[in-house]
FITIPA-392644 format. One record per residue (C-alpha): residue in one letter; x, y, z. Coordinates in steps of 0.1 Angstrom, whole numbers, plus 5000, padded with zeros to 4 digits. Layout:
aXYZ...
END
This chain:
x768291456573x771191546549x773891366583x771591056577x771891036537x775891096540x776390826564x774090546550x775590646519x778890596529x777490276546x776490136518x779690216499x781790056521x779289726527x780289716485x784189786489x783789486513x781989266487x784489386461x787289306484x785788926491x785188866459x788088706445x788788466478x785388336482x785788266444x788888066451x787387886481x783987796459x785687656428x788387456454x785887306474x783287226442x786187046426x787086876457x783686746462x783686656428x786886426431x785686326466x782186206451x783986046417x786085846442x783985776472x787285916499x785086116521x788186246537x787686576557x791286726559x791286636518x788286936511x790087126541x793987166536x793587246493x790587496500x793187706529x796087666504x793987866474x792788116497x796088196511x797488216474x794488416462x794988656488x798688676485x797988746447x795488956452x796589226485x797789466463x794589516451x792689546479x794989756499x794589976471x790889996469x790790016510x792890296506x791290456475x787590446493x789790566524x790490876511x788290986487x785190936511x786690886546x788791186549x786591466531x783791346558x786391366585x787591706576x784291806567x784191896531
END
């Protein structure tokens, strides 16, 4: 019983270190794309490579901004509830 609470536990941990982690790009994408559609629908160019090409370009730039923080909190959930399950403690 006490095997089953540690690992859905930790399951449910990580599950929100992953939210956390997605966070800021799927921001990026949603605010991109809304004011893309909004331009799109204020000028009538229903252009798919126009929502496309600006929506890759802030996700790559989010993520480049934001890596350090998310290696960081990988690394952080890593070993402060990864390794103490491995070894045992």
């Amino acid at each position: 019983m006490l095997d089953e609470v540690i690992f859905f536990d930790t399951l449910r941990q990580g599950l929100w270190i992953s939210v956390i982690i997605s966070l800021p790009i799927l921001t990026a994408a949603l605010i991109t794309g809304v004011s893309i559609g909004l331009v799109q629908a204020l000028t009538s160019i229903q252009e798919m490579t126009l929502t496309f090409v600006p929506k890759l370009a802030a996700i790559v730039i989010v993520f480049w901004m934001s890596m350090g923080f998310m290696t960081q909190t990988l690394v952080s959930f890593f070993h402060n509830r990864i390794v103490p399950l491995i070894i045992g403690g």
